[in-house]
Every structure is written in structure tokens, then in C-alpha cells.
C-alpha positions in Angstrom: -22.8 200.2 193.5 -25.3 197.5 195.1 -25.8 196.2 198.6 -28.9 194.3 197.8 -26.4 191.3 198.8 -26.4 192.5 202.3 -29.9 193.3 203.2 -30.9 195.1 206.5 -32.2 193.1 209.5 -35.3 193.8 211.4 -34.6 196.9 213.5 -37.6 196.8 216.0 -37.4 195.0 220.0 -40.2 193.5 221.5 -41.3 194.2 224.7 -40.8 191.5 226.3 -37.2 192.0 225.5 -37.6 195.6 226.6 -38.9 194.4 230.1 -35.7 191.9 230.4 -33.3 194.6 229.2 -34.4 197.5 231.7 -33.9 194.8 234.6 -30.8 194.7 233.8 -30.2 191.3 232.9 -30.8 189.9 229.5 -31.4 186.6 227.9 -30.4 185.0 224.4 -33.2 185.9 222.6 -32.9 190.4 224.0 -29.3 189.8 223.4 -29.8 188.3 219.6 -32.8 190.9 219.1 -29.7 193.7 220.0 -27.2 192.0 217.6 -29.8 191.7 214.7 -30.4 195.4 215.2 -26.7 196.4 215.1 -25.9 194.7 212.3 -28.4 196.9 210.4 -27.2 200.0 212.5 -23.4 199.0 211.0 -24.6 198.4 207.5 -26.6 202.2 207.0 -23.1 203.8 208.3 -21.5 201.3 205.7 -23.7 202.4 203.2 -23.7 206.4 204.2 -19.4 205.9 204.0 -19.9 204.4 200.8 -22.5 207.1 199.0 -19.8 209.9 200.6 -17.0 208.1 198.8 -18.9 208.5 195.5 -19.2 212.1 195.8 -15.6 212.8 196.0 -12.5 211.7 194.1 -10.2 211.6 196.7 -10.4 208.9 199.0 -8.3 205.5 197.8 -5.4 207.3 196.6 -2.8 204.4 195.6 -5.7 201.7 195.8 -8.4 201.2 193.9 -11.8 202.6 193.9 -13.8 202.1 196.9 -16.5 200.4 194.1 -13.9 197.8 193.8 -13.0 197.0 197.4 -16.9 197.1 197.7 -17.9 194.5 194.4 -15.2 191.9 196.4 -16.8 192.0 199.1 -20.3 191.4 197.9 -19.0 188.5 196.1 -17.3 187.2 199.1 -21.0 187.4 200.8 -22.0 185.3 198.1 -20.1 182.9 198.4 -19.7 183.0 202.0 -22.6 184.7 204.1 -21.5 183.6 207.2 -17.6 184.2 207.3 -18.7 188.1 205.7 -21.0 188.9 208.5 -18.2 187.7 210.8 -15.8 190.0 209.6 -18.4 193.1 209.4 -19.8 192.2 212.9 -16.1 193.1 214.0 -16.0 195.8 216.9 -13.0 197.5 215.2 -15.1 197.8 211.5 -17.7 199.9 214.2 -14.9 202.3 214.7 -13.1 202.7 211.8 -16.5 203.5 209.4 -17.7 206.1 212.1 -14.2 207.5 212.2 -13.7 207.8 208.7 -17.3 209.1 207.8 -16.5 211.4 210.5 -13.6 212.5 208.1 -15.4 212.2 205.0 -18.3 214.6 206.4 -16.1 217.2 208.5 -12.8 217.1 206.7 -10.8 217.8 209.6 -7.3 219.3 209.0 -4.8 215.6 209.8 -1.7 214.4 208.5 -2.9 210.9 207.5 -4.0 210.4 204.5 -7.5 210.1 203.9 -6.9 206.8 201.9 -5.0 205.2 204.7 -8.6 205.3 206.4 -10.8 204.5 203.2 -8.4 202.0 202.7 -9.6 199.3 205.4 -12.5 198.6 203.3 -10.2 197.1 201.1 -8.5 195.1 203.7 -12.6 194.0 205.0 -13.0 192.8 201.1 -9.7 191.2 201.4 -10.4 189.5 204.7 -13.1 188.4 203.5 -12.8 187.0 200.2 -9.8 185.0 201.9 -12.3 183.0 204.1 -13.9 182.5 201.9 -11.4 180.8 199.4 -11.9 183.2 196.6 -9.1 184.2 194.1 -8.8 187.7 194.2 -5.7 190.4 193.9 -6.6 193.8 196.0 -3.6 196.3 197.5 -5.0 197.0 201.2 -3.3 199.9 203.5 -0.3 199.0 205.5 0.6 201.4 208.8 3.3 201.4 211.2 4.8 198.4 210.1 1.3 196.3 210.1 -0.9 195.1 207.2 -4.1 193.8 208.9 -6.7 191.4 207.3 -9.6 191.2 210.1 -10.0 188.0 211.4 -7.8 186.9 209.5 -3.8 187.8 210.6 -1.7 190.4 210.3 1.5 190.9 208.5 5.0 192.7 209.4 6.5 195.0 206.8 9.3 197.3 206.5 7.8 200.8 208.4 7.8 203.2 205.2 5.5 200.3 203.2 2.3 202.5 202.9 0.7 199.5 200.9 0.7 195.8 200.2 -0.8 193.9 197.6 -2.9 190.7 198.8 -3.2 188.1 196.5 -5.2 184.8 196.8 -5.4 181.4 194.5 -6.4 178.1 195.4 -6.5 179.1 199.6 -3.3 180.2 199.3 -3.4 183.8 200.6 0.2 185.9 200.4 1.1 190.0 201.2 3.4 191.3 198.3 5.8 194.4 198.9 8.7 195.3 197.1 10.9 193.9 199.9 9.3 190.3 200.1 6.4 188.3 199.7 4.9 187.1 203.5 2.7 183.7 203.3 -0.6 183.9 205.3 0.0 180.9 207.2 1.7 179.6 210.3 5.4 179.5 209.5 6.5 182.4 208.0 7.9 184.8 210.6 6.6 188.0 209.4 2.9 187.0 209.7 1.0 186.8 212.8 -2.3 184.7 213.5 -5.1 186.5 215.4 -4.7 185.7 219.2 -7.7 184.2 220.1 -8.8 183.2 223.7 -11.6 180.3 224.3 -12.6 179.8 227.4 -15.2 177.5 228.8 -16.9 176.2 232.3 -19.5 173.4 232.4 -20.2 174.4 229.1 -20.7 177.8 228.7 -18.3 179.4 226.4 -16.7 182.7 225.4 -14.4 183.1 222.8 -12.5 186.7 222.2 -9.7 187.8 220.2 -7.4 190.3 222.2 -6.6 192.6 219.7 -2.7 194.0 219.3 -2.4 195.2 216.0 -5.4 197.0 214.8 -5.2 200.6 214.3 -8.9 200.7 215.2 -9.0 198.8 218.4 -8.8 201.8 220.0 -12.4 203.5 220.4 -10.0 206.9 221.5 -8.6 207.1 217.9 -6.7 205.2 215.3 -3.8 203.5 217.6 -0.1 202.2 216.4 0.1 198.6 216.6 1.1 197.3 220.0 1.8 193.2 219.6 1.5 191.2 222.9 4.3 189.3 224.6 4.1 186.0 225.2 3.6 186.4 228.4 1.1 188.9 228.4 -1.1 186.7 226.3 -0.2 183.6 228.6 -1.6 186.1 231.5 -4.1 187.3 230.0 -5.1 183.8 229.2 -5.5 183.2 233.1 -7.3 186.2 234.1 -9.8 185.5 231.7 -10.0 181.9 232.6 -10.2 182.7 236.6 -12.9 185.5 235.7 -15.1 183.0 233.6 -15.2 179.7 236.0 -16.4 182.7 238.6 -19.1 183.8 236.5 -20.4 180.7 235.3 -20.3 179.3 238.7 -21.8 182.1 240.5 -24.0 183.9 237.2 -24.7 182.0 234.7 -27.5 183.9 233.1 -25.2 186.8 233.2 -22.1 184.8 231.8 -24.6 183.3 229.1 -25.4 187.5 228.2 -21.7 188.2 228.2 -21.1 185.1 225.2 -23.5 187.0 223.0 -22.0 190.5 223.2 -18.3 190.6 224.1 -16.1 189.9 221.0 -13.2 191.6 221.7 -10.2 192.9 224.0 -8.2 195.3 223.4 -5.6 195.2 226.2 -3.6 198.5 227.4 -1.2 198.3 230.1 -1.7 198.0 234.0 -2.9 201.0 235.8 -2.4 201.4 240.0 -4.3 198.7 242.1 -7.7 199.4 241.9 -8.2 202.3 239.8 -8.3 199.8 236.3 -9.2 201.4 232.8 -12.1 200.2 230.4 -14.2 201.8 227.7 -16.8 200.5 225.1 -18.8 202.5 222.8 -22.0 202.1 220.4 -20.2 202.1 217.8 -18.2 199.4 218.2 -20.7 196.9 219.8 -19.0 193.9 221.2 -15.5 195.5 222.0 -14.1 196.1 225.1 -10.4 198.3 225.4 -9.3 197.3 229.1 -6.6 197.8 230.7 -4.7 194.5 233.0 -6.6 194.0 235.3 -5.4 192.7 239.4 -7.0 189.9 238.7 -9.1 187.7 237.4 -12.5 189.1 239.9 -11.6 192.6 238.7 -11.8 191.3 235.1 -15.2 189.6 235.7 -16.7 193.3 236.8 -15.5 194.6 233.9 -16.8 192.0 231.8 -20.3 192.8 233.5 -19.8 196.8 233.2 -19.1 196.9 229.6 -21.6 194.3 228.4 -24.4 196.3 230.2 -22.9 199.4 228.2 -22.8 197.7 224.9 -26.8 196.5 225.7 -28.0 200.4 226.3 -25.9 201.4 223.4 -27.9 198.8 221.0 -30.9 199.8 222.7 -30.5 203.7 222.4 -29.3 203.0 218.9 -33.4 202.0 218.5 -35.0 204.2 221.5 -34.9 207.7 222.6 -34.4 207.7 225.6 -33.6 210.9 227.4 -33.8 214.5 226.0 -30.7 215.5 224.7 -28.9 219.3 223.6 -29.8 220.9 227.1 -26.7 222.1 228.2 -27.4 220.6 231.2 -24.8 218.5 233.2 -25.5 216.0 236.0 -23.3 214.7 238.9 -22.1 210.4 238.6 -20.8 209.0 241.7 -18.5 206.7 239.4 -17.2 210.3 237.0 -15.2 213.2 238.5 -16.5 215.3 235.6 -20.4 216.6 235.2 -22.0 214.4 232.6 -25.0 214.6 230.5 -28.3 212.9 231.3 -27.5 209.9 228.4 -24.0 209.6 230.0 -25.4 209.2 233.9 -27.8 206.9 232.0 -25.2 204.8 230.4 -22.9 204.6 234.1 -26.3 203.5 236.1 -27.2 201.1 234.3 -23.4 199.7 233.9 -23.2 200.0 237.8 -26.6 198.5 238.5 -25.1 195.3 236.6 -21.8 195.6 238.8 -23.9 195.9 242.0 -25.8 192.6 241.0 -22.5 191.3 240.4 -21.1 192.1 244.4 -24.6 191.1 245.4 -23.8 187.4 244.3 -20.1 187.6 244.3 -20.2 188.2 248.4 -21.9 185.0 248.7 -19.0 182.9 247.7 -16.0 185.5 248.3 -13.1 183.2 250.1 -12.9 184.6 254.1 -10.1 187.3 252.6 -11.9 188.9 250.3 -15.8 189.0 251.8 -14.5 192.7 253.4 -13.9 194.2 250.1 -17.1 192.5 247.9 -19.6 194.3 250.8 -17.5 197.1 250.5 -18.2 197.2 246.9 -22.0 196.1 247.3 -23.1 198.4 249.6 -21.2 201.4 248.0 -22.1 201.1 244.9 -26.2 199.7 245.9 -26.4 203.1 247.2 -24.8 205.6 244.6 -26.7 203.6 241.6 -30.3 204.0 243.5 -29.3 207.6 244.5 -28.9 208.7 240.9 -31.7 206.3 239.4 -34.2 208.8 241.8 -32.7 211.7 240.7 -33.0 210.7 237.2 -36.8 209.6 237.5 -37.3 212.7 238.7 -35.7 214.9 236.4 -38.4 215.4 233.9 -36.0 215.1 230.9 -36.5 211.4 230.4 -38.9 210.5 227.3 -41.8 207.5 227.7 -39.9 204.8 227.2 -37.1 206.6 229.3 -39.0 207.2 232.5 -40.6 203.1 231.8 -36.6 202.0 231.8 -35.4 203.4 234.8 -38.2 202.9 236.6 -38.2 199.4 235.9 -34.3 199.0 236.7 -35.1 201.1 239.9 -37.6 198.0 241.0 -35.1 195.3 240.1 -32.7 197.1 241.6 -34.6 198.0 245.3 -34.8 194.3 245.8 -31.5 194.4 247.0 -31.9 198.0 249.6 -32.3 195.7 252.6 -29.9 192.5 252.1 -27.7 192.9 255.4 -24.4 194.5 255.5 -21.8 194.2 258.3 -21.5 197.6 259.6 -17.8 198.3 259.1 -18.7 198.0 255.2 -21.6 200.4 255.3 -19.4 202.8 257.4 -16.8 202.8 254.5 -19.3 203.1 251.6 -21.1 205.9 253.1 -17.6 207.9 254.0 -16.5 206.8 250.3 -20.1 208.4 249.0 -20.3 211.3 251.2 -16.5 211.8 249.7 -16.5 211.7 246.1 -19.8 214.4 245.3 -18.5 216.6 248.2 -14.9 216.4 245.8 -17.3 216.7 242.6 -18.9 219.7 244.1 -15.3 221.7 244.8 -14.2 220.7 241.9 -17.0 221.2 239.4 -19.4 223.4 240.1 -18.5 227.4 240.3 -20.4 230.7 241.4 -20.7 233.5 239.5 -17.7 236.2 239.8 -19.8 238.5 241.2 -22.0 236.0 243.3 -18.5 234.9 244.6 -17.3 238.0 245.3 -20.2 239.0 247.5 -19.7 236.2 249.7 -16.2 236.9 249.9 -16.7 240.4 251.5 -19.7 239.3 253.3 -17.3 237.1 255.2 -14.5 239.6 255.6 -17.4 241.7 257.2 -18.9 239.0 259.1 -22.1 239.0 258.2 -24.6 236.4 258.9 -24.2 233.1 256.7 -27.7 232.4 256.2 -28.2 235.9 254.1 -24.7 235.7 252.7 -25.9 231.9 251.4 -29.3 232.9 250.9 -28.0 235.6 248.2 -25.8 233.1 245.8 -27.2 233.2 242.8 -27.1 230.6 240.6 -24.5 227.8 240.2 -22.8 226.4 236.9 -20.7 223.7 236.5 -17.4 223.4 234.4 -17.7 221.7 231.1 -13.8 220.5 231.0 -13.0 220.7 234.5 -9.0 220.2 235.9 -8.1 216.5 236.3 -8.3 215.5 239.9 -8.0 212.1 241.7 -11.0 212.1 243.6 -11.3 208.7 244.9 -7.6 208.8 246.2 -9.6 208.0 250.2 -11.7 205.3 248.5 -8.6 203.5 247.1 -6.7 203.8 250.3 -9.6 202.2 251.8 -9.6 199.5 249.5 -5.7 198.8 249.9 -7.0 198.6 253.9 -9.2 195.9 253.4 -8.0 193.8 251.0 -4.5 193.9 252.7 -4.1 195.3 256.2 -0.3 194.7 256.0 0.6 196.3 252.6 -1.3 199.2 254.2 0.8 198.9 257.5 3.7 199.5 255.1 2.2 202.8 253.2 1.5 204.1 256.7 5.4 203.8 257.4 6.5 206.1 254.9 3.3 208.3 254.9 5.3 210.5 252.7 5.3 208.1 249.5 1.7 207.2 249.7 1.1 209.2 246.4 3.4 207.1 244.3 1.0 204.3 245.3 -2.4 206.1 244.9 -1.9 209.1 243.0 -3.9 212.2 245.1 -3.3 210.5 248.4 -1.7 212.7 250.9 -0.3 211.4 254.3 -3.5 213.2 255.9 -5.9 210.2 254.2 -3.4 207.5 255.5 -4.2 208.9 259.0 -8.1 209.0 258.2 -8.5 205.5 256.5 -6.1 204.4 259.6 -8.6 205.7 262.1 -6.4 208.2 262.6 -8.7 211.3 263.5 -6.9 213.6 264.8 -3.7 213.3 262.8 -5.5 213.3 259.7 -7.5 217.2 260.9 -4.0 218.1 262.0 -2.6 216.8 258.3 -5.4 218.7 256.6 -5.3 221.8 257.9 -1.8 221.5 257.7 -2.1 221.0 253.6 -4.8 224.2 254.1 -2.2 226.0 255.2 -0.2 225.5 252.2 -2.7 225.7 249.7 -6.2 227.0 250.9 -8.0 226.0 247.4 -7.1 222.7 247.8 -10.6 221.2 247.6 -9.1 218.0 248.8 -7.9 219.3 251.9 -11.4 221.4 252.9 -13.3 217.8 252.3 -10.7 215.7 254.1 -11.0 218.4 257.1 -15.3 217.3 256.9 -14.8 214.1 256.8 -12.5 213.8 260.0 -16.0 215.0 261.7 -18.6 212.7 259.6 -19.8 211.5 262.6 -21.5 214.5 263.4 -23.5 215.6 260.1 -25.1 218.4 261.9 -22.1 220.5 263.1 -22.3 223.9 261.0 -18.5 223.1 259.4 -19.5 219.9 258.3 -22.3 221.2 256.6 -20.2 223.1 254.6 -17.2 221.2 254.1 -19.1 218.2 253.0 -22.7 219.6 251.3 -21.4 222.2 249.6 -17.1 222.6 249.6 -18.0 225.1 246.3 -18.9 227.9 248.5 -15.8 227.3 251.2 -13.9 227.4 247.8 -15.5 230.7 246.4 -14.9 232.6 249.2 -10.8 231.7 248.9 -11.0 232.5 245.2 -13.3 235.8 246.2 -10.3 236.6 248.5 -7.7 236.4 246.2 -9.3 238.5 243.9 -9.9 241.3 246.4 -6.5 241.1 246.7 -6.7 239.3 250.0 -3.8 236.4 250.8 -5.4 235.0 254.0 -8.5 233.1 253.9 -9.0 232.9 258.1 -7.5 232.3 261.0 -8.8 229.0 261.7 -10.5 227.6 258.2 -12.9 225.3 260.7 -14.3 229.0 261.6 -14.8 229.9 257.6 -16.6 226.8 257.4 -18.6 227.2 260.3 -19.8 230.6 259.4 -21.2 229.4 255.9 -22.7 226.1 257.4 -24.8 227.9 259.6 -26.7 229.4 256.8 -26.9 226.0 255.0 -29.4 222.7 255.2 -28.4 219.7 257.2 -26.6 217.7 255.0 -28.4 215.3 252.8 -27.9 211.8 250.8 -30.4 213.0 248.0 -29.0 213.7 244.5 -30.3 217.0 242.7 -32.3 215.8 239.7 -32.2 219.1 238.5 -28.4 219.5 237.5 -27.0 222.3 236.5 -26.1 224.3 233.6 -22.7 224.5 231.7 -20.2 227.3 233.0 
């Protein structure tokens, strides 16, 4: 079996493009550097998939050997380079070979049949040799009721077809199954063209196929075909055509960067108001899985977040670097779990594009929206510089490491004095100081014994600055219990973005977490201004349920106006060690935490620092 018809591009950057990449931004020749270097990244995994097939016998079951699928799709190159690349280039052919050479190698124990996996080679070849008019005759893997050519269309079938056979003569291209033969070509019901979306604004384009029907659109796992309605393609149509006109207006250089990556959707449905979904992965460089988004300025971020991930992905796919393997797990203002160094890599430098984006985007935001853009800038401005320090100080970032966020930390500072009205930097900081207190109770843990220690040193009063001083040292958990922890941050962004539909959550307080899951009728009263009804509410849900981290942090943050106070300290620095001495309690056998928990927090706080908005670039170990 030869590839010598698809030969390896050069896999080396410049550093010029280096430079443009760790500001952040990119032009067309980083960007076409990146795609030069992924196509040769795709092609070695194509080439390792194809040497495991050889060793086993397998892997096509009702098709035919992988060395056939293969020879048709070398002579497809042949006769049309440029259509082939297309197809391999595809995000979804990124997936599927690392998910079946994941197979291949580790054999795990799965229903589906290996050759249902192999099998989309065939259906590449096929794809393939159809564009590029060839006659050919290959049976390709149907699943679900969908036989997919890349590219090219997809056909329905009856749901127990396992296979089709694809024939092609003279640019005629049909799918065969015992039922019926479907024509590949508008007109016949039972096939489906890809749904392609062009957009353009004073001449800057993006073209991207929302994919429906793919089992590998998905970077979570093969997926079961999902066709769009009409109308969800004639909205996503609009969204994408509102978030382009704003980026070419306001960013072209960025929307220019965005043409040469993003190939891709793959839509899932709507999530609640603000809290959308989108993922992207190094394997599959160029696709995006998204969710609907509110609208068409919430699409344009995401746009910007996942094209910065797809950059750092081609570039760690040539680089090293951060030291990996450490067990060693690291706090990200935009995860609720601990993530390793490469992970808190891959979210800075997605958010430092998202705060250039709110940098600009507040500029030109209509009167009704300016509120929420400098609520966004100046949150995330700070978290992204906060955890750029820590990582440039965490010793576990290689040469060219250190060089790249150092860099993006100077690009980035540029923008650490542009003016904020007040209100917004108020809001950011409570919507900071929030999330790592609610990262801390719900990640990191003391030892048993450490934690029972404190507990009876509190039962006997001692002083908090010993019983503190003793705590050994702290882990975090590596699969830690889901947990909504921006459930204030999301009330505060329902506040500013509508003050009315807020007025109405506040009028049945008891519903507001059908509208933003975690939210208790104690954040209403906080976000509202509501001070003492919100420390009333809390210590009310204390009451109820004193591990409720949410509860001990809501309690601090009804007081964040006065950082110094001993509780606060506690409450909002470091909620783990309020929570170990509950969980210390309860296993002493103990049912009451204290009379009054602002007391329990008081005592620890005394033996703590004053709180502080530095980031520990030390991180912590896995539990």
C-alpha cells in the first residue's frame, strides 16, 4: 500500500508566525503555516490507521479491504488533488481516524462493529472519487438510517441497512440497497445535499457546512444522525449572518483568521440564556460543535473562542509547550473542574481572544447592550491576566512555553488600564471573587485526618491561627460533583441585559432555578442589591444544608465590601476549610456545625491572610 500520492507538507513555523500567534491574533500566512502543518499531522494518523489495519484481519468485515478503499482514493488524488485534500481536510475525518485508531490500538470492549468505523474510509474514497468524476463501485457503511459521502450528500435508508453499495459512471453517482436505488442528486427525496452556509461582508467571506448527519461530527463520540429543520437552518442562517457583518465591521483581521480555520458547525440544541455550549479539539482542526446560540453576538464570541483553540492545537501539535504527566491540577476561572497546565493553557489563550473581542465589541455596542460588553471585558481582562501570571510563574512551562505566554501576557496588558464604568468592574470583581471561592469548596479537599483535627479544634475552641497553621497539605478532586457555579454571574447577566425580565424572576423568587439552574432565591436578593435578604436567605439554605458550598460563599459575598472582616476571609479565600470542619463534624458524629455559621467562619478567618486576587501558580496535586 502507497501514499507516495499524498506526500507530507512542511511541518516547521517560523517565527515570525510564532510572534503573531502568541499575540493572539494571526494573519493569512500563521494561519496557512497551521493548515499546512495539519494536513501532515492528519495524514501520519492516516497512515498509522492504515499500517494497524494491515496487521489484523478484522477490520472491513462486509466491505472490502481497507487496501481497496485506500488504491481509490489515491487515484481520486490523481485525478483530482484539490477536491481529495478537500475531503481529507474535513474536521469530521480528524475524529473518526483518531477514534478508530484509538480502537484499533486499545480494542476497547463496544457493541459496534469495528468495520462500521474502518468503514468511513471507504465512504472518504467514495466521496472522493465522486468529485472527482471517476467510475468506481465501493460498498461504504450505512448507520442509523444515514449513508454519508463527505462533502458530498448523504442518503436515507431503511434503519437495519448496515451497508450500501455506491456506484459512479459518467457523473452519475447512485446508493444501491436491496430496498431501492437513491440518485445523488437534487430530486430524489431520500438524498440530502450538504447544508452549506456562505456568508460575506464587504468582501470577506466564510463559508461552513453545518453538519446534521455525520456520525463523527461530534468530537464527544460517534453521534446518531440529527437532520436540521428548515427552520433551524433558516436560523442558523441569520445568526451566522448577524455574527459576521459584526466581525468584519468591527475585526477584520480577526474575521479574515476565522475564514482560514473554521470549516464546520456542528449545531446541538439551545442551552439556558447565557450559559451556551461549544467544543473544538486538535484533532479535528477547523470544526466547531456549538450549541444555538441567543444570538448572533454570542455566536461571534464563540467563533473567536474556538478559532483561538484550533490555532494552539495546530501549534502544540508542532511545540511542546508545557510539561505534561504531573499530576498536578490548576484552578480556570472559565472551568468548575481543576485542569491540567495544557488545559488552563488552551482556556487563556481562547479567553485572551474573547477579551480582545469585548475590548472592540464595547466600542460600537447599541446603548442596550454597552452594560453587558464592559461587563464581559472587564471580567474576563482580569481572570485571563490572573491566570497568565500564575502560569509564567509556575516553572512547568518549557522555552518556547514561557516565550508564548509571556508574549500574550504583553499584548494582553495593553488593555489593564482602558476605563471601565464602575458598576461593570463592581460586577466582574464580585463574579471573580465568586466562581474560585465556589472552585475552592468544591474542588479542593483536606486530608481525613488534617480535617478532622480542625474539626475538634473548633469544637474546643482553640485558636484559628494554630488550628489553620496545622492543615497539612491540600489535594484537589480529579472528577469532582457537577455544580453550577456561575448560577450569581448569570443572574447578573439576566440583570443587565434586561432589568425587566429580571423584575419578573424576582416575583416568583421561588422558580429562579428553572431559569438558571443553581440559582436560589438568596442570589435574586444579592444580584437585586438585596443585602440583607440575600444573608438572611443564605443562612437560611445553611440551615438546611450546612455543606452547601454555595450557601457559605453567597453568605461572603453579602459582605465583599469589607475584604478584611475575619468571616470573609474564610468564606471567600478559602470556603474548603469552612467545609472540612462540617464534614469533620459529621464524621465525629456531630449533627450541628455552630450556632451562628458567621461565628465558624470567623474563627477560621482569623488565622488566615487577607484575602487576595493572586492565582496560586503552584496548583495542587490530584486527590
Amino acid at each position: 500500500m502507497s501514499s507516495d500520492s499524498l506526500p507530507l507538507g512542511p511541518t516547521y513555523l517560523d517565527h515570525a508566525h510564532f510572534h503573531t500567534l502568541a499575540t493572539g491574533a494571526a494573519d493569512e500566512p500563521s494561519i496557512a503555516a497551521l493548515r499546512r502543518s495539519e494536513r501532515s499531522w492528519r495524514l501520519i494518523v492516516l497512515r498509522a490507521l492504515l499500517d494497524t489495519c494491515g496487521t489484523r484481519t478484522d477490520t472491513t468485515g462486509p466491505l472490502a479491504p481497507v487496501t481497496d478503499a485506500w488504491q481509490l482514493l489515491v487515484r481520486a488524488h490523481a485525478a483530482a488533488p484539490d477536491t481529495t485534500e478537500d475531503v481529507l481536510a474535513q474536521p469530521q475525518v480528524g475524529i473518526w481516524a483518531a477514534h478508530t485508531l484509538r480502537r484499533l490500538r486499545d480494542d476497547p470492549h463496544t457493541r459496534t462493529p469495528l468495520w462500521l468505523d474502518v468503514g468511513y474510509l471507504h465512504a472518504l474514497a467514495a466521496a472522493s472519487a465522486a468529485r472527482a468524476g471517476l467510475t468506481f463501485a465501493i460498498d461504504i457503511p450505512a448507520r442509523q438510517g444515514s449513508a454519508v459521502l463527505p462533502t458530498v450528500g448523504a442518503a436515507s435508508v431503511p434503519p437495519d441497512v448496515a451497508h450500501v453499495r455506491v456506484r459512479a459512471r459518467t457523473g452519475q453517482v447512485e446508493m444501491v440497497t436491496d430496498a431501492r436505488t437513491v440518485r445523488c442528486a437534487p430530486g430524489d427525496p431520500d438524498w440530502h445535499e450538504p447544508v452549506l452556509v456562505d456568508v460575506d461582508t464587504d468582501g470577506v467571506g466564510l463559508r461552513v457546512e453545518l453538519l446534521d448527519r455525520d456520525v463523527y461530527r461530534d468530537l464527544r463520540g460517534p453521534a446518531s444522525p440529527e437532520p436540521l429543520s428548515q427552520s433551524e437552518i433558516t436560523r442558523w442562517r441569520g445568526w451566522l449572518a448577524h455574527a459576521w457583518e459584526l466581525l468584519v465591521r468591527e475585526q477584520p483581521d480577526r474575521a479574515r483568521a476565522i475564514t482560514g480555520i473554521v470549516r464546520t458547525l456542528a449545531p446541538v440544541p439551545r442551552r439556558e440564556p447565557f450559559r451556551p455550549l461549544s467544543a473544538s479539539g486538535a484533532e479535528a482542526f477547523g470544526g466547531v460543535l456549538l450549541s444555538e446560540p441567543d444570538d448572533g453576538v454570542q455566536l461571534a464570541v464563540t467563533l473567536v473562542h474556538e478559532s483561538q483553540h484550533h490555532k494552539l492545537g495546530a501549534l502544540s501539535h508542532l511545540l511542546t509547550l508545557c510539561e505534561t504527566g504531573d499530576g498536578v491540577r490548576y484552578y480556570a476561572p472559565w472551568r468548575d473542574d481543576p485542569r491540567p497546565l495544557a488545559g488552563v493553557l488552551q482556556g487563556a489563550y481562547a479567553f485572551a481572544g474573547i477579551t480582545q473581542f469585548w475590548r472592540v465589541h464595547r466600542q460600537h455596542a447599541a446603548a442596550g447592550e454597552r452594560a453587558l460588553a464592559d461587563f464581559e471585558f472587564a471580567l474576563w481582562r482580569r481572570q485571563t491576566l490572573d491566570v497568565l501570571r500564575a502560569m509564567a510563574a509556575s516553572g512547568r512551562l518549557t522555552g518556547h512555553g514561557q516565550r508564548f505566554v509571556e508574549t500574550l501576557y504583553a499584548d494582553l496588558a495593553a488593555c489593564q488600564d482602558d476605563p471601565v464604568p464602575p458598576a461593570a468592574l463592581g460586577a466582574a470583581h464580585a463574579a471573580a471573587v465568586d466562581h474560585r471561592a465556589m472552585w475552592r469548596g468544591h474542588n479542593i479537599r483536606l486530608a481525613p485526618a488534617d480535617r478532622d483535627a480542625l474539626a475538634a479544634a473548633w469544637q474546643r475552641r482553640d485558636p484559628a491561627a494554630k488550628a489553620v497553621l496545622a492543615v497539612g497539605a491540600r489535594t484537589v478532586l480529579a472528577a469532582p460533583p457537577a455544580g453550577a457555579l456561575d448560577a450569581r454571574a448569570v443572574l447578573r447577566r439576566h440583570l443587565l441585559v434586561d432589568a425587566d425580565a429580571f423584575g419578573r424572576l424576582r416575583a416568583t423568587p421561588d422558580r429562579v432555578g428553572d431559569r438558571v439552574a443553581g440559582a436560589t432565591p438568596a442570589d435574586l436578593a444579592l444580584v437585586a442589591g438585596d443585602l440583607d435578604g440575600a444573608r438572611a436567605g443564605y443562612l437560611d439554605e445553611l440551615g438546611r444544608d450546612p455543606s452547601h458550598v454555595h450557601g457559605w460563599v453567597g453568605l461572603g459575598l453579602t459582605q465583599l465590601d469589607r475584604p478584611t472582616d475575619p468571616a470573609v476571609r474564610a468564606l471567600l479565600g478559602a470556603p474548603e476549610l469552612v467545609l472540612a470542619v462540617v464534614q469533620g463534624l459529621r464524621s465525629r458524629g456531630s449533627a450541628s456545625v455552630a450556632p451562628d455559621p458567621v461565628e465558624l467562619a470567623s474563627w477560621l478567618g482569623h488565622g488566615l491572610e487577607p484575602l487576595s486576587d493572586t492565582i496560586d501558580p503552584a496548583g495542587w496535586p490530584i486527590a
